[in-house]
ROLO-782897 format. One line per field, with one value per atom (N, C-alpha, C, O): residue in one letter; chain; y, x, z. Coordinates in pm, 1 decimal, padded with zeros to 6 digits. Layout:
BEGIN
resn	c(A/...) $
chain	c(A/...) $
north	c(Y/...) $
east	c(X/...) $
up	c(Z/...) $
This chain:
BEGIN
resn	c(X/X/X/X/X/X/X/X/X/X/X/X/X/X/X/X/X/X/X/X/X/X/X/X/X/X/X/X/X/X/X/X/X/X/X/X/X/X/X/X/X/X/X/X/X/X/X/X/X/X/X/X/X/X/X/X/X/X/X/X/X/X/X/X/X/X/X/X/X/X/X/X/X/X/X/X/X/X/X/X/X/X/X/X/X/X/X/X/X/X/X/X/X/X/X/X/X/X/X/X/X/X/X/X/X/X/X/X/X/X/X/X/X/X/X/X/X/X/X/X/X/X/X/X/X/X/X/X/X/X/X/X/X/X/X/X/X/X/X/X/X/X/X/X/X/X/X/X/X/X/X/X/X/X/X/X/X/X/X/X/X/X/X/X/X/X/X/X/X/X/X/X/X/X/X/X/X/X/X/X/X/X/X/X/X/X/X/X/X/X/X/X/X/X/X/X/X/X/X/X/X/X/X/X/X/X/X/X/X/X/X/X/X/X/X/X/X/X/X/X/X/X/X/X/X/X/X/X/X/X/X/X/X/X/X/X/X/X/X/X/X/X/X/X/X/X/X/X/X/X/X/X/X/X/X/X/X/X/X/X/X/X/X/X/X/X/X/X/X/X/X/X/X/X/X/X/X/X/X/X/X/X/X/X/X/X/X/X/X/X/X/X/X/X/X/X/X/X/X/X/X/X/X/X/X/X/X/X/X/X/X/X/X/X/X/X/X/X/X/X/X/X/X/X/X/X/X/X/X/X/X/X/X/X/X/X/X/X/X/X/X/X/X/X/X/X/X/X/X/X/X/X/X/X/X/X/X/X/X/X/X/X/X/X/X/X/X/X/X/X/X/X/X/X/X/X/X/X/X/X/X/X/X/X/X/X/X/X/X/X/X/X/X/X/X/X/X/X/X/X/X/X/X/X/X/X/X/X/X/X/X/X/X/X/X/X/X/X/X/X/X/X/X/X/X/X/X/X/X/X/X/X/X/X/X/X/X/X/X/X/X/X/X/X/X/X/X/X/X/X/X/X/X/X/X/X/X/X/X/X/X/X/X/X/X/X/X/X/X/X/X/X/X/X/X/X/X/X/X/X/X/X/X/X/X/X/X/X/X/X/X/X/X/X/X/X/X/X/X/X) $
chain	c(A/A/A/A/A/A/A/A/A/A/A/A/A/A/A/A/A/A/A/A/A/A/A/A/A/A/A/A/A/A/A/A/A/A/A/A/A/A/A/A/A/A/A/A/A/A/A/A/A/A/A/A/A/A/A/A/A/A/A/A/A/A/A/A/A/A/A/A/A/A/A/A/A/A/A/A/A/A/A/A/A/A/A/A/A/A/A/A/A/A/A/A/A/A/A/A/A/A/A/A/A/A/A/A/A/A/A/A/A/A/A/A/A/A/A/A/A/A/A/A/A/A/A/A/A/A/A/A/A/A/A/A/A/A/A/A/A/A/A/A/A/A/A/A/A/A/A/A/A/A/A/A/A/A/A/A/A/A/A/A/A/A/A/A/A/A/A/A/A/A/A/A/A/A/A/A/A/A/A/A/A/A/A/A/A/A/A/A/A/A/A/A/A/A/A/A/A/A/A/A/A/A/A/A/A/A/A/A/A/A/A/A/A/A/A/A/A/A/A/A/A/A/A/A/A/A/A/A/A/A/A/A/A/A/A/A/A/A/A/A/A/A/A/A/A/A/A/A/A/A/A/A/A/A/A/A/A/A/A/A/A/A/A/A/A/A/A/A/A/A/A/A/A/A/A/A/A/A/A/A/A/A/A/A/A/A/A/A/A/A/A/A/A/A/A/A/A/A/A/A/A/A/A/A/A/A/A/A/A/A/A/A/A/A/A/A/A/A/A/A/A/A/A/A/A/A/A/A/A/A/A/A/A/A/A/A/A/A/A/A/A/A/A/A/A/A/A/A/A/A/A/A/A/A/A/A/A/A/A/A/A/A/A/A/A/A/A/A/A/A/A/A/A/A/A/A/A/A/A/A/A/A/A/A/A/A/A/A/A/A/A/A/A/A/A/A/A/A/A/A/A/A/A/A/A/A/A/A/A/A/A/A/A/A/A/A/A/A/A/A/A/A/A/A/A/A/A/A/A/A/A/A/A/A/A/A/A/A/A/A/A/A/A/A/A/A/A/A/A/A/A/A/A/A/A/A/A/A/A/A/A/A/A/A/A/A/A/A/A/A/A/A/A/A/A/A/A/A/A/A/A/A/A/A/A/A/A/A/A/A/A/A/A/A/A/A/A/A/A/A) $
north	c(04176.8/04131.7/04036.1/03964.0/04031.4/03926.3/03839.8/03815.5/03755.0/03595.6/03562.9/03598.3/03484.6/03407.8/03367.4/03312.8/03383.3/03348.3/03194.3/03167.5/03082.1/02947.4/02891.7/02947.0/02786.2/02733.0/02563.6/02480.4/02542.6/02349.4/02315.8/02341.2/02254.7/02167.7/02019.9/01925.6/02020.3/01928.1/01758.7/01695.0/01745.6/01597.9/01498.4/01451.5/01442.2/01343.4/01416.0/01346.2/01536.1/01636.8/01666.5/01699.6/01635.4/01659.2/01729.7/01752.5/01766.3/01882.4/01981.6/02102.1/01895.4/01998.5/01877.6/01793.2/01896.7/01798.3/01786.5/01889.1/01643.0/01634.1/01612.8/01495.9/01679.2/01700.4/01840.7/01883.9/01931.4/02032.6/02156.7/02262.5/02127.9/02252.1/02309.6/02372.6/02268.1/02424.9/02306.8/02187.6/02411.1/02377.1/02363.4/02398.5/02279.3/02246.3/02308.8/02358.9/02298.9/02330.7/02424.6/02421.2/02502.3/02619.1/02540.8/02467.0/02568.3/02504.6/02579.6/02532.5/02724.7/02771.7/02930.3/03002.3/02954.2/03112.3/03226.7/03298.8/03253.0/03425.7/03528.9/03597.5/03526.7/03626.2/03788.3/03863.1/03816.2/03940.0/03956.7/04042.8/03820.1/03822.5/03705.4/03653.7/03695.7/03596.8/03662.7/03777.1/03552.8/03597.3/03564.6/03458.2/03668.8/03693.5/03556.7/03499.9/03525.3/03426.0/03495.6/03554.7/03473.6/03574.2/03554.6/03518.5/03572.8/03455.2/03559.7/03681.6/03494.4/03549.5/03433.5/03311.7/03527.1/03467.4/03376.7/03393.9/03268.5/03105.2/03162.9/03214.7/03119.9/03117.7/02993.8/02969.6/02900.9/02771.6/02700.5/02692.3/02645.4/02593.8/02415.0/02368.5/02356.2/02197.2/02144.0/02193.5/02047.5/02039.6/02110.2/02050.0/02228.9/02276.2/02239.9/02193.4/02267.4/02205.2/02258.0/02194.4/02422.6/02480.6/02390.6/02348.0/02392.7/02313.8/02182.3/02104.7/02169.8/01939.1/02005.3/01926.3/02136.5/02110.3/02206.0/02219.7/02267.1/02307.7/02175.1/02157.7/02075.3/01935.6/01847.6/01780.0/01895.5/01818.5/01848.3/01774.9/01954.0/02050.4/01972.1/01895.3/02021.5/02007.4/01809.0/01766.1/01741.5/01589.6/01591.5/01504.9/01680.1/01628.8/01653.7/01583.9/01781.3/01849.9/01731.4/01706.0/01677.5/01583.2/01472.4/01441.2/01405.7/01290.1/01278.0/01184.2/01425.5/01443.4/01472.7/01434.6/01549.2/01643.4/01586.5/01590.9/01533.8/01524.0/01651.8/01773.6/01599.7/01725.4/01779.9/01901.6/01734.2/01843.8/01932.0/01921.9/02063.9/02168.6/02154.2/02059.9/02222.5/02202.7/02333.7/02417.5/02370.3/02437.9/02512.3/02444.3/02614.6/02630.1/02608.4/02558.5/02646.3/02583.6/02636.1/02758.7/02535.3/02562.8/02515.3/02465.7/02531.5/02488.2/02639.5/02733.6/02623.9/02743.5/02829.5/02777.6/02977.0/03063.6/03054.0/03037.5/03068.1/03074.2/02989.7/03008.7/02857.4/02736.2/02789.5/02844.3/02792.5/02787.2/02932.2/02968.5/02992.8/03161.4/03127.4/03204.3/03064.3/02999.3/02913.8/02928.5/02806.2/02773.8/02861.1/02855.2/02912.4/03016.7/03122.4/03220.3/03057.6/03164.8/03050.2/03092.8/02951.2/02859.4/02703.1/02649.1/02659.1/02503.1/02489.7/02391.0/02597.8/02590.2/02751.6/02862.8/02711.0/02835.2/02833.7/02746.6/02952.7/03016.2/02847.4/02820.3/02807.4/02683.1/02785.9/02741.7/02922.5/03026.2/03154.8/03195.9/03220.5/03302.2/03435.6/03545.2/03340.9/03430.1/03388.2/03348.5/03410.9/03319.8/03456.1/03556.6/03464.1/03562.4/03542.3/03422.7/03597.4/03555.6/03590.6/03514.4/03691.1/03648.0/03544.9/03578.7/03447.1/03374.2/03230.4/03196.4/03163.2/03053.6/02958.3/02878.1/02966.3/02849.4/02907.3/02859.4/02993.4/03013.1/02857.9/02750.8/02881.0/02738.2/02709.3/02810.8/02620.3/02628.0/02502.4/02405.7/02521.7/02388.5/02378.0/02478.6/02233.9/02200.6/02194.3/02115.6/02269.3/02300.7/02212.0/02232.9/02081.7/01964.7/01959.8/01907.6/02015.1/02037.0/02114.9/02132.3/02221.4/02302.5/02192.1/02171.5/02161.9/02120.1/02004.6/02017.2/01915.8/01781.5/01841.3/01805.6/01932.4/02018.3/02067.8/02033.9/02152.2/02189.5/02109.8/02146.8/01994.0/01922.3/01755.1/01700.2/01711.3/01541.9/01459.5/01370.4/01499.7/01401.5/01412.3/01331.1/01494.4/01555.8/01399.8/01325.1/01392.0/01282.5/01133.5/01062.9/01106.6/00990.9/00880.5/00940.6/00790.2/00753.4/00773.9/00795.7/00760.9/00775.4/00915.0/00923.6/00990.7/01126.4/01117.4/01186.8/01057.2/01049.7/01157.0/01247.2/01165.6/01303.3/01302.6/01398.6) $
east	c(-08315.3/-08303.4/-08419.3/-08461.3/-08477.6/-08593.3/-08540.2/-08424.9/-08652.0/-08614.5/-08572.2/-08624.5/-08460.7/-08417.6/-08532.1/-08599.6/-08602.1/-08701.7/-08640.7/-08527.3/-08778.8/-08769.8/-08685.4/-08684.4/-08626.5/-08580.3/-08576.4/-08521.5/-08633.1/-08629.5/-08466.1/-08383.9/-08444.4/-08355.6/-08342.7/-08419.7/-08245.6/-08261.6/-08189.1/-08086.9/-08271.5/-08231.3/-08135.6/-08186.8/-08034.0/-07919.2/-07898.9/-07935.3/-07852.3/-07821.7/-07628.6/-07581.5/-07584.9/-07400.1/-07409.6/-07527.1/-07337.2/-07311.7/-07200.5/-07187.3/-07119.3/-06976.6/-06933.8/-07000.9/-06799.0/-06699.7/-06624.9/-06601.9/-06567.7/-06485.1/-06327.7/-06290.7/-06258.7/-06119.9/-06100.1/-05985.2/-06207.6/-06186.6/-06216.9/-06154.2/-06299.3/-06324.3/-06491.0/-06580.0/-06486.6/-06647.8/-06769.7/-06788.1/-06814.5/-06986.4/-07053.4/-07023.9/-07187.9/-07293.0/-07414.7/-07496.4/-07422.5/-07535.5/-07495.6/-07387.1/-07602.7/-07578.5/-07672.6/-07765.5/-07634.4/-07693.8/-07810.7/-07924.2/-07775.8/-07912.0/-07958.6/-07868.6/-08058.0/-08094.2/-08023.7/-08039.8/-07940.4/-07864.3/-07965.8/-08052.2/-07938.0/-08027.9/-08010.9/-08108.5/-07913.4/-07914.1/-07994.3/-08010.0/-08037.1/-08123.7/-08038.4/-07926.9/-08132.7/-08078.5/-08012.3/-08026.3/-07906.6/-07822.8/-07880.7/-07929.1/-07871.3/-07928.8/-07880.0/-07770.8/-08019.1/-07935.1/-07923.8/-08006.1/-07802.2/-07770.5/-07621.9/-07521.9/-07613.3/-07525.8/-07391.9/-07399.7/-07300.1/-07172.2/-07080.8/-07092.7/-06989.3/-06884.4/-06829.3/-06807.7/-06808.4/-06746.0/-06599.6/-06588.8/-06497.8/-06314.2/-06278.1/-06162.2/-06350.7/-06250.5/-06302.2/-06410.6/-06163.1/-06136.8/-06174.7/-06190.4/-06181.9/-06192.1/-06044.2/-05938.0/-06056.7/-05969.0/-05913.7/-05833.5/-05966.2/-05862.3/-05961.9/-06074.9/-05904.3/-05997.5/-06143.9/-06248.9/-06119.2/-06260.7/-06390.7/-06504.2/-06316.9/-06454.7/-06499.5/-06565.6/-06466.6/-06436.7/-06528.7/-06602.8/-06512.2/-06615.6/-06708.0/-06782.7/-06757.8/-06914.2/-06947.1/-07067.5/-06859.0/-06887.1/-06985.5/-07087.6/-06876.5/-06955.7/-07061.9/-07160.8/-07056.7/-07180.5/-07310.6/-07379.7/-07331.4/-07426.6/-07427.9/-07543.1/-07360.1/-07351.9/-07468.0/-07555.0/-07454.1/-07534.2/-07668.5/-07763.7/-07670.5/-07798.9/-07890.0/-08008.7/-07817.6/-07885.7/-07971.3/-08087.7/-07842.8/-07888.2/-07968.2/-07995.5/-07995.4/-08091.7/-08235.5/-08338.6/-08224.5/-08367.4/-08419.3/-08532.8/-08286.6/-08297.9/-08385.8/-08367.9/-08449.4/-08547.8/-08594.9/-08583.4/-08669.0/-08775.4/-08731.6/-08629.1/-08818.0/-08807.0/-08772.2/-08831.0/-08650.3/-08630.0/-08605.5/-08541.3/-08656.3/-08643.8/-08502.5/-08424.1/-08466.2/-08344.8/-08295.8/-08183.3/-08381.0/-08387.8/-08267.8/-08256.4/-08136.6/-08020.8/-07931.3/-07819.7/-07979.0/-07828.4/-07742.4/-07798.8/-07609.3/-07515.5/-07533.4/-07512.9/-07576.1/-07603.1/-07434.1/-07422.2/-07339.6/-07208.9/-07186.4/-07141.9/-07265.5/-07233.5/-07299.7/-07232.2/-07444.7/-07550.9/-07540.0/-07621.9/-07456.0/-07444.1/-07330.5/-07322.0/-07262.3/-07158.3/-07236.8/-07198.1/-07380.7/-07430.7/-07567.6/-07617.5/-07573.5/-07719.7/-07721.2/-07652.9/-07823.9/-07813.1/-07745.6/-07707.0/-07744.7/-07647.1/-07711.6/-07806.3/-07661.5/-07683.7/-07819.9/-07892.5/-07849.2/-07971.0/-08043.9/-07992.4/-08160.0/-08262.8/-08362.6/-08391.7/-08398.1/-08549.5/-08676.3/-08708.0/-08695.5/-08824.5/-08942.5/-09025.9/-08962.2/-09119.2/-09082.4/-08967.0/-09175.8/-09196.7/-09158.3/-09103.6/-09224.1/-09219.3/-09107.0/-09116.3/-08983.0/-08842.9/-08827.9/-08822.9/-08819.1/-08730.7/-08634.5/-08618.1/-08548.9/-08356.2/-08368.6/-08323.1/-08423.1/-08417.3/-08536.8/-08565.3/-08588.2/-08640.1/-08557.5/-08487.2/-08594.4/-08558.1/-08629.2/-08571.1/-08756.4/-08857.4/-08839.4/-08909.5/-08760.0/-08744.6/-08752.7/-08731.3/-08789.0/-08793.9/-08678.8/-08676.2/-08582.2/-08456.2/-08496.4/-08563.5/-08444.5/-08462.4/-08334.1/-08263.3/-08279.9/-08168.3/-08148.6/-08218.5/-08065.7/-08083.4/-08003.7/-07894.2/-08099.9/-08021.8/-07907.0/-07797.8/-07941.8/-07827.8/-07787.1/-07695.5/-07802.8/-07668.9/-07545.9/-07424.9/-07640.9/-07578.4/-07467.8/-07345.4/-07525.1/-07469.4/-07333.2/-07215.5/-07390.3/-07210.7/-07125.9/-07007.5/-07175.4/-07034.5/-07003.7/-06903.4/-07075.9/-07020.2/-07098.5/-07181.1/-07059.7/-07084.5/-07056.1/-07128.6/-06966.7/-06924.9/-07027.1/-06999.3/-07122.4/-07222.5/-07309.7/-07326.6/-07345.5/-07441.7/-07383.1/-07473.4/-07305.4/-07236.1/-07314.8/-07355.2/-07314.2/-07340.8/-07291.2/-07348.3/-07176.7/-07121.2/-06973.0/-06900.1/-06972.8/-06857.2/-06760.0/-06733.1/-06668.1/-06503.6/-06489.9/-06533.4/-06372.0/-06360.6/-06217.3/-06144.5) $
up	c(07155.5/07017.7/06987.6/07078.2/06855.1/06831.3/06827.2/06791.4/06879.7/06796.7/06620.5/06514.9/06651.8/06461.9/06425.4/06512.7/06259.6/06229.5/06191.7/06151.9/06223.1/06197.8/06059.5/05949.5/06091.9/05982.5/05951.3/06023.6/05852.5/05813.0/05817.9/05729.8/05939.6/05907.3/05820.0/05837.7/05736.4/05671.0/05729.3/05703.9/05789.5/05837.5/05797.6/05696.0/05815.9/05704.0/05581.3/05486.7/05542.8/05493.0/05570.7/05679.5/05456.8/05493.5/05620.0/05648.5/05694.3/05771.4/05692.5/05713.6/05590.3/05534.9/05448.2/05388.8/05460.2/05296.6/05411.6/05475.6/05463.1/05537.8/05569.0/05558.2/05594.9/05571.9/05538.0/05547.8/05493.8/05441.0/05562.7/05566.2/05635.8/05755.8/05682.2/05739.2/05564.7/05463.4/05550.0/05574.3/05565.4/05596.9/05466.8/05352.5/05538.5/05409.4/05445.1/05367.8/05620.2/05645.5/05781.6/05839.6/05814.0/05969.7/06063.4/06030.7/06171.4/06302.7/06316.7/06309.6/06341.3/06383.9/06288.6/06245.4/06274.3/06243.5/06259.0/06357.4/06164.3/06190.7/06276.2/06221.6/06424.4/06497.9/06408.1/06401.9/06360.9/06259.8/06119.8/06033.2/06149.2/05983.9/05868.6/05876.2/05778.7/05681.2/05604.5/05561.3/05581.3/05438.9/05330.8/05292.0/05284.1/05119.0/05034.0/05031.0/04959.8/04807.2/04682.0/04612.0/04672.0/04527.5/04431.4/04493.4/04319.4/04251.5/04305.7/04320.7/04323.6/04300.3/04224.8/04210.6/04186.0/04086.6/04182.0/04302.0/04102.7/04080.3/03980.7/03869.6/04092.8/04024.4/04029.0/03995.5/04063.9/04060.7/03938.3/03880.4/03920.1/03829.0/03852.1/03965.0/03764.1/03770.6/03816.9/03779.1/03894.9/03909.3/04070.8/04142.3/04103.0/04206.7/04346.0/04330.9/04478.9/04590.6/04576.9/04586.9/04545.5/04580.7/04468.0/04489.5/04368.7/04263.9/04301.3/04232.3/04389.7/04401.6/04566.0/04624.5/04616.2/04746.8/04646.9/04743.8/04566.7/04485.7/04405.7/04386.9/04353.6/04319.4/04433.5/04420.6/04581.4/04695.6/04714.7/04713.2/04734.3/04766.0/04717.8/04784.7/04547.9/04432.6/04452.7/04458.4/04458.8/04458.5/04618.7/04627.7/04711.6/04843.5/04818.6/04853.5/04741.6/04688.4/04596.6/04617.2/04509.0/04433.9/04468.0/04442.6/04556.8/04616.3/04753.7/04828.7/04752.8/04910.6/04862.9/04918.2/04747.5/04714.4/04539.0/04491.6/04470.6/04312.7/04236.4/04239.6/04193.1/04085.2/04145.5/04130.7/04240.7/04330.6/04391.5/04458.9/04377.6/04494.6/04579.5/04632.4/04679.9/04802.4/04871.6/04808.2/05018.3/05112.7/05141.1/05207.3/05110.0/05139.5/05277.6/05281.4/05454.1/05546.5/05602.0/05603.2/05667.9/05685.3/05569.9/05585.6/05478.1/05356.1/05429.4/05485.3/05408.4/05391.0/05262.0/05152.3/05274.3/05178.9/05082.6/04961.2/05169.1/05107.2/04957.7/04844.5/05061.7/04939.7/04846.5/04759.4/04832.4/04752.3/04680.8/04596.4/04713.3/04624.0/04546.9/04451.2/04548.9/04463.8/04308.7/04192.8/04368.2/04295.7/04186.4/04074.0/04272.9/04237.6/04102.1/04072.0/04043.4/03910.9/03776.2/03667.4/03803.1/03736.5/03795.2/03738.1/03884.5/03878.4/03965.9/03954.1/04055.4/04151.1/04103.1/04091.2/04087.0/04041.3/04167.9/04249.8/04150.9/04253.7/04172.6/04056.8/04251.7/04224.5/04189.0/04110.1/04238.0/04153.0/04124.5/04136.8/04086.7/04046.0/04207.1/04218.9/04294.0/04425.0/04524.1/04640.3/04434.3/04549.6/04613.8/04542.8/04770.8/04869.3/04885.3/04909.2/04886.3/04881.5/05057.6/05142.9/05081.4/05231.6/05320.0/05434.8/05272.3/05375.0/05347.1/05252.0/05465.9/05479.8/05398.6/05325.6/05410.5/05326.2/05171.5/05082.4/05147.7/04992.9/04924.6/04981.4/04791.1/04728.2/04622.4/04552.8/04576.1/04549.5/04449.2/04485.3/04320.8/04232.9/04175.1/04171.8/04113.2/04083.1/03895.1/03831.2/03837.3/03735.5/03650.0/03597.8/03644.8/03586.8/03491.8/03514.3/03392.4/03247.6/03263.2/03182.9/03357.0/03318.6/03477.8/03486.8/03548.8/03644.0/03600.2/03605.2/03566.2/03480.0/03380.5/03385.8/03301.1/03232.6/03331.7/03331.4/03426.4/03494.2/03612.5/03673.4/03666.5/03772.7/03729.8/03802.7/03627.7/03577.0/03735.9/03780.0/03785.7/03876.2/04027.3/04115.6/04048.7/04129.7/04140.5/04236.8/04026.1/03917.1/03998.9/04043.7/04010.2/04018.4/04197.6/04297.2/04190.2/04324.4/04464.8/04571.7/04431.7/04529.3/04501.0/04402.2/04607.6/04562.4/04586.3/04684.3/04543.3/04611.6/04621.5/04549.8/04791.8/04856.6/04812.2/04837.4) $
């Protein structure tokens, strides 16, 4: 089998939402290849657990990277396909949904409407 192609780990970057079991970030390179970034439908509602961990999620995203471009690296595709297409956009023209160094930007206003509480300093869990 080849080697997992390289990936930026993101240093003091959540590992997950704690109490909950969800990851934020993967340890190492899918030796099968990367998972695709690509939007899928969002069911939770405000209010229910799953939205309060895409709240967590987008709140770690902010306060790690803010406006700037960031590396997708080991974020969890799971999380970030939940966000994608909506609160996090391709950062160019030339985003690969399968690489790791894809470039990932945070889509302030729409972000700020569907998760205000992301924004906040600190995230009550």
């Amino acid at each position: 089998m080849a080697n997992p192609p390289d990936m930026t780990k993101h240093r003091g970057f959540p590992s997950g939402m704690p109490g909950t079991g969800v990851q934020f970030t993967i340890r190492r390179a899918n030796p099968r290849g990367v998972t695709p970034i690509k939007t899928l439908p969002r069911r939770a509602r405000p209010g229910t657990a799953e939205h309060r961990i895409d709240a967590a999620f987008l709140h770690a995203l902010w306060h790690h990277f803010g406006a700037e471009p960031f590396e997708r690296g080991n974020l969890d595709a799971a999380r970030l396909n939940l966000l994608f297409g909506r609160e996090v956009l391709p950062a160019g023209k030339d985003f690969d949904p399968l690489s790791y160094e894809a470039l990932l930007v945070i889509n302030e206003k729409t972000a700020r409407q569907t998760f205000p509480e992301s924004f906040d300093e600190v995230f009550e869990v």
